[in-house]
Phi, psi and omega in degrees: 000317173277344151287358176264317161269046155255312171272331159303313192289345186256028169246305186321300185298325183271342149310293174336288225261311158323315201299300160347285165302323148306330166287324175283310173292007185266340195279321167304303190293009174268330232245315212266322168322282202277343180273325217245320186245001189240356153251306189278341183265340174289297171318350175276299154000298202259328159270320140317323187278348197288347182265329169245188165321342191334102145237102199309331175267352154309302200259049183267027171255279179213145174307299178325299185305353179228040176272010170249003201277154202275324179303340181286290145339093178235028168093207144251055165302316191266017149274359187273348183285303219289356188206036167208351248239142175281308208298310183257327230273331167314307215285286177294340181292314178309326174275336173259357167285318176305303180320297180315315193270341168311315213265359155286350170290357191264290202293343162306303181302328214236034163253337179298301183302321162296335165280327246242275183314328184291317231275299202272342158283328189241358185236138160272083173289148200290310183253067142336252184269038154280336212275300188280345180291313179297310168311282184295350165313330184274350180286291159354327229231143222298159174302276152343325163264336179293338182271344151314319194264313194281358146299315167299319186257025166264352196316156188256338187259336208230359195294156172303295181256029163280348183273299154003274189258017163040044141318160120226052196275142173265086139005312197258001203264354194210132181292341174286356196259333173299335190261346202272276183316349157290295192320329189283322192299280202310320165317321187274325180293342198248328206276351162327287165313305158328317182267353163289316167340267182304303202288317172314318179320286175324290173309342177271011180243143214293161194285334173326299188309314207262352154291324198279337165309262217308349194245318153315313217080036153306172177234202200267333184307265190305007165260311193291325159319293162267359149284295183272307184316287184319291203280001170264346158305296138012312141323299182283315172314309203305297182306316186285310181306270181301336165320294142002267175286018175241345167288335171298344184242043181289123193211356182274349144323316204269325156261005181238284166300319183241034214285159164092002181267179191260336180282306178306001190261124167254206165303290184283004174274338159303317179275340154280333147334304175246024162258310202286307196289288160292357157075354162299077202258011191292309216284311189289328198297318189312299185320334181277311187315282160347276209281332161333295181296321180309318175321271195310332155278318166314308182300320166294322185293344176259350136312326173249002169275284228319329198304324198276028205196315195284126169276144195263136163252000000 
């Protein structure tokens, strides 16, 4: 008898637990679903074509019929474009130097958003969060109008800040002057968000340190060094890591703010040029297959630096 209700109850239980499982797998596979037909297959996708000819107006009946044709098929012909080629190869080395240089606004924003968060965290000000709403308002607020606005006011005749500083500078007419007005853009677009960041940070390191600083005779200068500096790493990974990478994929510049200057064109306003525009889509593919790999190596390599910097607490 008791192996028998022993053995009912472990049929219950391994039903139960199918059933379980099943209900969880069904709530992953809409996740897995949606991972599956909008990442892993575009990217499979998108490496393959990196290898031929793909032109959708060449090829409009159907792709499939002309995967056995030789013509179709070019190698790595088109990464060997991306960097001999006369036609690409000027045109991408410039977009990927704009990118690279671009990428000084991530350590800008997020020392400005670290300053920002010590200041409104340790000092009481009567408008504390309004202080913090107007900062953080360009994250919240469309890409696009934002990129519109810091048009106007880089604008050369009419702009806010040729009027200021009693300017007649064109902004848009020399590309060093173009990436200075990005740089100037994304930092100020950015350190909002930074600084939400960090006051959160900042609040999670307990008040216990900075008695005890204070009771040595540090001043605030020397608590922010050894103290808040040290223990907001982790913060600062974060941020450096995804900063990084959402700036490599910068492209709203490139049509909004600055379109036709040559300092605004990056990687990806190149693979939409010649994939979208021009219809190369063998030649953008490479080029995303490029900045992909590239995405993925920094991120391992600041990944396998943080032990030595990021603090575990």
């Amino acid at each position: 008898m008791k192996e028998e209700l022993i053995g009912k109850r472990r049929s219950k239980r391994s039903k139960l637990e199918k059933k379980e499982s099943m209900i969880a797998f069904g709530f992953v596979s809409i996740k897995l679903l949606g991972f599956a037909a909008f990442t892993l297959i575009p990217v499979c996708i998108c490496i393959l074509y990196s290898f031929t000819n793909m032109n959708p107006l060449r090829y409009s009946e159907t792709v499939f019929s002309y995967f056995g044709e030789e013509s179709f098929w070019n190698g790595i012909q088109n990464y060997v474009n991306l960097f001999t080629h006369p036609l690409y190869t000027q045109i991408f080395l410039r977009s990927a130097l704009n990118t690279i240089i671009l990428l000084i606004s991530v350590p800008l924003g997020m020392a400005a958003g670290l300053v920002l968060a010590v200041l409104l965290t340790e000092n009481d000000t009567k408008f504390k969060a309004g202080f913090r709403l107007l900062i953080y308002l360009p994250v919240v607020a469309s890409a696009v109008a934002m990129g519109y606005i810091w048009r106007y006011i880089f604008e050369t005749q009419y702009g806010i800040l040729n009027q200021l500083l009693g300017l007649n500078v064109n902004w848009f007419s020399n590309e060093h002057l173009t990436r200075l007005a990005i740089i100037v853009k994304n930092s100020w677009g950015s350190m909002g968000r930074t600084m939400i960041m960090y006051i959160a940070a900042r609040l999670a390191v307990g008040n216990n340190y900075y008695e005890a600083a204070q009771l040595d005779g540090a001043n605030r200068l020397q608590m922010f060094w050894h103290i808040t500096f040290p223990l907001v790493t982790p913060t600062t990974f974060y941020l450096i890591v995804t900063g990084v990478i959402g700036n490599l994929q910068s492209y709203n510049d490139s049509v909004i703010f600055a379109p036709g200057s040559t300092g605004s064109q990056t990687v990806v306003w190149f693979i939409w040029n010649y994939g979208i525009n021009q219809n190369r889509y063998g030649l953008a593919s490479a080029a995303s297959v490029l900045l992909s790999i590239v995405i993925m190596g920094l991120t391992i390599i600041q990944f396998k630096r943080s032990d030595k910097w990021v603090f575990e607490g």
